[in-house]
C-alpha positions in Angstrom: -1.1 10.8 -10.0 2.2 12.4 -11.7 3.1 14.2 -8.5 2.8 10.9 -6.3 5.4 9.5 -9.3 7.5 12.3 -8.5 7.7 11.9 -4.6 7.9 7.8 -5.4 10.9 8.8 -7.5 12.2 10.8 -5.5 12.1 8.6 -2.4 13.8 5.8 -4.6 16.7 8.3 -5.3 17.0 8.7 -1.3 16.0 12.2 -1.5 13.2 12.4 0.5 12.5 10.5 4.0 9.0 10.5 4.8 7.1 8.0 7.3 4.5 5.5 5.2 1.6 7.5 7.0 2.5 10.8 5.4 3.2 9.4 2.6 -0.3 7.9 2.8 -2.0 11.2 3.9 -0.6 13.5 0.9 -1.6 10.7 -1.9 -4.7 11.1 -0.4 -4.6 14.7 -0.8 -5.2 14.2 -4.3 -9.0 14.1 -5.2 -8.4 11.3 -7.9 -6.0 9.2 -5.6 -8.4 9.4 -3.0 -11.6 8.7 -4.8 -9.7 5.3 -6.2 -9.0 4.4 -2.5 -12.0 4.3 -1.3 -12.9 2.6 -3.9 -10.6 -0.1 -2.7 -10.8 0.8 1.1 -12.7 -2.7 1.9 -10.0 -4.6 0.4 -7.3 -3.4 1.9 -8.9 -3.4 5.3 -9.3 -6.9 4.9 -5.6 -7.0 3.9 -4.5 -5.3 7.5 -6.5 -7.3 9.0 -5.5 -11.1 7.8 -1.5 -10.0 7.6 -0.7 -10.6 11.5 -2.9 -13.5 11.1 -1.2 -15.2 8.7 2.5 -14.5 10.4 1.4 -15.6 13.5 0.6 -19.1 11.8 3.5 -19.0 9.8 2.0 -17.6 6.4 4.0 -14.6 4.4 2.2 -12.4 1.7 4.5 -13.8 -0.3 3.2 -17.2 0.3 -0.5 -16.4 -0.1 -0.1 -14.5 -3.2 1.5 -17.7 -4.8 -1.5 -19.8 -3.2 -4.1 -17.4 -4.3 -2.5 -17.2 -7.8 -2.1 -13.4 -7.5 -0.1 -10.5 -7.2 1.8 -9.0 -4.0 
């Protein structure tokens, strides 16, 4: 987890330009990063799947989250 901190830093400083996907692929390099995203894999499937849904009818996260009473 420190070493994602330290690109996420990083990347905030403007230091390092990476794509979301590779960002994606070296967290999940990391046995303990990986093993806590699978854990959540179902949810955030869901997630990619109901976002263009709810912009085509108008919906933001931003929106939902206050609906749903949670967090972005």
């Amino acid at each position: 987890m420190a070493e994602l901190k330290c690109y996420w830093d990083r990347i905030k400083r403007g230091s390092v330009v990476m794509s979301l996907q590779k960002l994606k692929q070296r967290a999940l390099d990391n046995p303990e990063v990986k093993a806590e995203y699978q854990k959540l894999e179902a949810e955030f499937s869901f997630i990619e799947q109901q976002l263009p849904m709810l912009s085509q009818v108008g919906n933001s996260q931003s929106k939902l989250s206050k609906n749903t009473n949670s967090e972005e």
